[in-house]
N, C-alpha and C positions, 0 to 999 in steps of 0.2 A: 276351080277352087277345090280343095282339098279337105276332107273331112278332121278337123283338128283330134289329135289322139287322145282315144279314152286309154287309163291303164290298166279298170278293172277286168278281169277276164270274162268270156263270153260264158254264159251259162250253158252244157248242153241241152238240157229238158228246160229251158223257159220259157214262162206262160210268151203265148207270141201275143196275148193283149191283155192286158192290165187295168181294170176300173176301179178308183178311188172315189168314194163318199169324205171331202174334205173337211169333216165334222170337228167341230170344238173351240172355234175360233173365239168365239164371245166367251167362253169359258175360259179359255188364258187368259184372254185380256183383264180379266173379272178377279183371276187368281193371283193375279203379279201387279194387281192394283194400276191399272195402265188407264190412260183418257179413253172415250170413248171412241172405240174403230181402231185402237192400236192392235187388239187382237187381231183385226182382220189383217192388218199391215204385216205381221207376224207370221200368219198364214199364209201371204202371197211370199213372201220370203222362203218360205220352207220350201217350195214346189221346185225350183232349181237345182238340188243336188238329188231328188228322187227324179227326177227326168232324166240327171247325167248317168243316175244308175242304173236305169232301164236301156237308156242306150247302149252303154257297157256291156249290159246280161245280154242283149241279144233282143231286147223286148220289140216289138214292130210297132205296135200300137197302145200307147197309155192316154187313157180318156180320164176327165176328172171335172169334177159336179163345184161349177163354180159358184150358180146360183138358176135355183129350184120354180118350176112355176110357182111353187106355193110359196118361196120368197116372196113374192111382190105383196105378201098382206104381213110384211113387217113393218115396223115402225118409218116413214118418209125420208127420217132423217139417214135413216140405215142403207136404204136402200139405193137415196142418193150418192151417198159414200162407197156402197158396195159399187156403182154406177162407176162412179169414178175410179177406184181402186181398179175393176177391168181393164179400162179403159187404159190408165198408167200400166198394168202389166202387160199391154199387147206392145206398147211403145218398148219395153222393159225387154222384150223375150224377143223382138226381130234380133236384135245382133247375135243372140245365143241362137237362134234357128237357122242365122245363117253360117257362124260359126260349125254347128256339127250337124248343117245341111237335113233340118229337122224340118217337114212336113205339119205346118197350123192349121185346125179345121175346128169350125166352132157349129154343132147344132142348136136347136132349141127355135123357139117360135122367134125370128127376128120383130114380127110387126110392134112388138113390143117396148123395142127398146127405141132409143132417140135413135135420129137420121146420120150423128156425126158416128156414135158406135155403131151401129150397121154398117158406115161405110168404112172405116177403121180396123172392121171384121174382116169385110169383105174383098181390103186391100192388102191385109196380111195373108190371105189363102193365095190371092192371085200371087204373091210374090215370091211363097214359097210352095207354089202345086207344084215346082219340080224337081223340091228334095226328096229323096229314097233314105235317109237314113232312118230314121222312124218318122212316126205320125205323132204329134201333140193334141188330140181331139180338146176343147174345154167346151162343157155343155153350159150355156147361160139363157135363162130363161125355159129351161128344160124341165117336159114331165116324161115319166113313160106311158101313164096314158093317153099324152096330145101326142106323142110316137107314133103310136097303134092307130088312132085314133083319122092320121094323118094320111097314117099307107091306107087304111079301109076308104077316103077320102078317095083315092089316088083310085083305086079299085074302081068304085062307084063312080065315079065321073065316066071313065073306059064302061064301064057296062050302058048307063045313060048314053052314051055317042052312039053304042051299038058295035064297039068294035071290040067285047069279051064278052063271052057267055060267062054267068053265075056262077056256074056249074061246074065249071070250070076250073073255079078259086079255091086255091090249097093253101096250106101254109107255106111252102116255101113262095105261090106267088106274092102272098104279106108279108112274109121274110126280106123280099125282093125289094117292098116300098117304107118299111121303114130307114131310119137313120144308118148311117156308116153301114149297111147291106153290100157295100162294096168289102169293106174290112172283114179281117177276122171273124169270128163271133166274142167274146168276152170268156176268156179263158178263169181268170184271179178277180173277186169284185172284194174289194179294200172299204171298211168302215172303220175310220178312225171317231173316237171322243165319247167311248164305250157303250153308243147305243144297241138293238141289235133286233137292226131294220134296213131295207135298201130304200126307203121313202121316197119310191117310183121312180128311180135310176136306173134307165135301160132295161127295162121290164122281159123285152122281149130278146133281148141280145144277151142277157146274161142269164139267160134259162137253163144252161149246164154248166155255168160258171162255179167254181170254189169259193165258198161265202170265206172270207179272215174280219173276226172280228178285234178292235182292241181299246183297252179305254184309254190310252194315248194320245194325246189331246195333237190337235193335228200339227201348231204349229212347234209341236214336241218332237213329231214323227221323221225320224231317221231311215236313211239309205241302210243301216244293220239292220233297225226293225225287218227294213218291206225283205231285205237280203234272206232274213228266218223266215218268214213268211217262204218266201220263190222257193226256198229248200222246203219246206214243207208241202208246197203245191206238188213238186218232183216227187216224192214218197207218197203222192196220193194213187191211188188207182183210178183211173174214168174208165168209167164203164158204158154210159150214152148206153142205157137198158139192157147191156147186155150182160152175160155172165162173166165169172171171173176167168171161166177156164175157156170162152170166147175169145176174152182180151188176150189172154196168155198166148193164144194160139194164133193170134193178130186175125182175128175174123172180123 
């Protein structure tokens, strides 16, 4: 099967991973006078032409914050809906992943959720772990400190069996047991719905990430927007500590 064609052109310098804070939902909904949960309905609508963009640029991996540990102390009814809204966008996004042979991967604490979306998750990875054209990470039920918190788990258990010394443990070994450690690290971290916070969004994966913030309420947020943004990322300099006349001199 063939990757159906994008027309935008590849970007040279694009971020190779993209993190979106998908903020403002309840806020449209609020603002355009909509029933309650249209906002969210709104916002899962939006996420399909900023995927088709990323794919376009070149992007390898776009991750994006569907819903937060600290979601679960919203109101029952909300959450149920949010519950369900996932659940329709997983059903929603297989033919477009397999259309442009887009790799699904979802972190976040599953024990959480019901047994039918765990396994509705877990059927959409196995189905598409063997597209290469980009990665769709969506984090649900995700913090950045059950992240950390998860690999220092993973650590401690190995030292308890007796097969790692303490001593031993660096950061790239916890580098190694948090989440998508296989991917990228987080190049662009995106907060849409003008707040201007990453409210424990990949804590440890977006630690030389480019913060963009914008008060653009998400399900506003357009493929031109993130487009200005990716040009702005490209005009930035990384430096990852070092100097400017380091980077010049590719040290």
């Amino acid at each position: 099967m063939t990757t159906s064609p994008i027309t935008s052109p590849t970007m040279p310098h694009a971020p190779k991973h993209i993190a979106i804070i998908m903020d403002g939902n309840n806020r449209y909904g609020k603002q355009h006078q909509m029933a309650m949960g249209a906002g969210h309905i709104a916002g899962k609508n939006a996420l399909d032409p900023i995927v088709e963009h990323c794919l376009a640029c070149g992007v390898q991996v776009l991750t994006v914050f569907a819903f937060s540990s600290e979601n679960w102390a919203r109101p029952p009814e909300e959450v149920a809906l949010l519950m369900r809204l996932l659940a329709q966008s997983i059903h929603e996004q297989m033919p477009r992943m397999d259309k442009y042979r887009i790799r699904l991967r979802f972190i976040g604490d599953r024990s959480l959720l019901s047994e039918e979306l765990a396994d509705l998750m877990r059927d959409a990875e196995d189905r598409t772990a063997h597209f290469d054209a980009m990665t769709l990470v969506i984090a649900i039920s995700y913090g950045g400190q059950w992240d950390i918190a998860q690999a220092a788990k993973t650590l401690a258990k190995q030292v308890q069996a007796g097969t790692l010394n303490a001593d031993k443990i660096d950061a790239n070994m916890l580098g190694g047991c948090v989440e998508l450690a296989d991917l990228p690290a987080v190049d662009m971290l995106i907060r849409t719905g003008g707040e201007y916070r990453i409210s424990n969004f990949l804590l440890w994966q977006s630690a030389y990430a480019e913060l963009f913030f914008t008060k653009t309420l998400w399900p506003d947020f357009t493929p031109d927007e993130l487009q200005s943004m990716m040009e702005s990322f490209a005009s930035r300099e990384r430096r990852f500590g070092k100097t400017s006349e380091q980077v010049a001199k590719g040290e």
